[in-house]
C-alpha positions in Angstrom: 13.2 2.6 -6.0 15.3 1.8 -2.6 18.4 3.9 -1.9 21.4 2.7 -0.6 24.4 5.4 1.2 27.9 4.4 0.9 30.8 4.1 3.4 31.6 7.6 1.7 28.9 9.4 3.8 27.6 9.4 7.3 25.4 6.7 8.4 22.8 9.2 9.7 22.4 10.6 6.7 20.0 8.2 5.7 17.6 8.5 8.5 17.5 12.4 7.6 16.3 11.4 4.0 13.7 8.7 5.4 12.3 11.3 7.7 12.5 13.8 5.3 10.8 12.5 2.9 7.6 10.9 4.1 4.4 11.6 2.5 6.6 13.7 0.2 6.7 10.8 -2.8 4.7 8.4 -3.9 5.4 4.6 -2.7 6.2 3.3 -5.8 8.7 6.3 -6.0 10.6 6.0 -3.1 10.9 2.3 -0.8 13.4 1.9 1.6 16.6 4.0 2.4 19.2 3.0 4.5 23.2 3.3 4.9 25.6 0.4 3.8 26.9 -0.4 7.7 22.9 -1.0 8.5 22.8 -3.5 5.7 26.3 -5.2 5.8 28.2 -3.9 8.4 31.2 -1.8 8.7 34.1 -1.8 6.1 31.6 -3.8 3.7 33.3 -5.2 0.4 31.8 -2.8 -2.6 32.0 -6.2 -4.8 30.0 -8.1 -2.0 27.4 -5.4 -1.5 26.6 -4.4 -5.4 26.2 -8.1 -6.1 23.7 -8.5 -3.3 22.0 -5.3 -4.3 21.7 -6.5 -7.9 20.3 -9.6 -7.1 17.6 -7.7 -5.3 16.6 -5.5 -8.3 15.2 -1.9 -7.5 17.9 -0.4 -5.9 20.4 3.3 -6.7 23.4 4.0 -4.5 24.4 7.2 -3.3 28.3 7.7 -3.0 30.9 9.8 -2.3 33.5 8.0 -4.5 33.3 7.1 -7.6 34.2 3.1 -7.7 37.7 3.3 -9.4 39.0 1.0 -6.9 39.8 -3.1 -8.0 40.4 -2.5 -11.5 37.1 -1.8 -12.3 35.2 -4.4 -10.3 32.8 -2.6 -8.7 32.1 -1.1 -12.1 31.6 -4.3 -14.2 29.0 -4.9 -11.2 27.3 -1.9 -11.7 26.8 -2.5 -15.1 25.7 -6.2 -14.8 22.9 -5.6 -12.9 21.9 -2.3 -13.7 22.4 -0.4 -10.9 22.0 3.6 -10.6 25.0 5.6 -9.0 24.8 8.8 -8.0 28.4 10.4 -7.3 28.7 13.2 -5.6 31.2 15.4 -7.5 34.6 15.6 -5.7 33.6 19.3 -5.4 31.4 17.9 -2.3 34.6 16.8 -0.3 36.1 20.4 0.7 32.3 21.6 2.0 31.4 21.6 6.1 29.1 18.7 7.1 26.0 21.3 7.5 26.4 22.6 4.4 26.5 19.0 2.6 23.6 17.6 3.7 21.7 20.6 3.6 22.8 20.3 0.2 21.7 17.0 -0.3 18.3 17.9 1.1 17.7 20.3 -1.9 19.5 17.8 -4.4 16.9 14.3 -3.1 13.5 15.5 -5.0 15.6 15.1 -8.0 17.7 12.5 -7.3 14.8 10.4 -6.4 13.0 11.4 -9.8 15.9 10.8 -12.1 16.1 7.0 -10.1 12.8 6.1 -10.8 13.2 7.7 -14.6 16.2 6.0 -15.6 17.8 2.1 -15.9 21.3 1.4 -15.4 23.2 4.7 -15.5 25.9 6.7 -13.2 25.2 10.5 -12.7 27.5 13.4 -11.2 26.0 15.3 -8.5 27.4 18.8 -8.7 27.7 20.9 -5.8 24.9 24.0 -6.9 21.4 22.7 -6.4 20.7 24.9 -9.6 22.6 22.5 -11.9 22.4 19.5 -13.8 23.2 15.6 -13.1 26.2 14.7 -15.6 26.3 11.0 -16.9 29.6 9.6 -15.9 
């Protein structure tokens, strides 16, 4: 499963997970991870990118927003080609940027997992490492 960052979250981020996690999953687990602006720029389109992503196959995005923008565009997109969201929950937003990506740090074993167990689905990251993805 590939992994693609939002606009939503820093653009280093991503390089943190990559280092992070080699020789931690196997490589049918876990391909390439990489933030949005490295793959289409700056102030991308969310229709443009989740139609190039679904075209591609293989691919979860991890956001900080939760696609209610366009009248539900980026949704219907989401849903045509079966891509996995994970939203962080809005709970995220108020936290110090140390504390989020440690955070995240704990929260990618399971994210990663959950990817590769799933098809088409849009999960709730909470803020505690101790709880549970909600389908949203």
């Amino acid at each position: 499963m590939n992994f693609l960052l939002d606009e939503n979250l820093p653009p280093n981020w991503s390089s943190v997970l990559v280092e992070a996690s080699r020789r931690q999953f196997p490589d049918a687990m876990l391909g390439e991870v990489g933030h949005i602006r490295d793959r289409f720029g700056v102030s991308a389109q969310d229709t443009v990118w989740l139609d190039a992503l679904g075209a591609e196959k293989n691919w979860a995005v991890l956001s900080g927003d939760a696609f209610r923008k366009r009248q539900g565009a980026e949704r219907r997109l989401i849903r045509k080609h079966g891509i996995t969201v994970f939203v962080l929950q809005p709970s995220w937003s108020s936290r110090r940027y140390w504390d989020k990506l440690s955070q995240l740090v704990l929260w990618w074993p399971k994210i990663v997992a959950q990817a590769n167990a799933v098809e088409a689905s849009t999960f709730e990251v909470p803020w505690p490492s101790s709880g549970r993805f909600r389908q949203i």
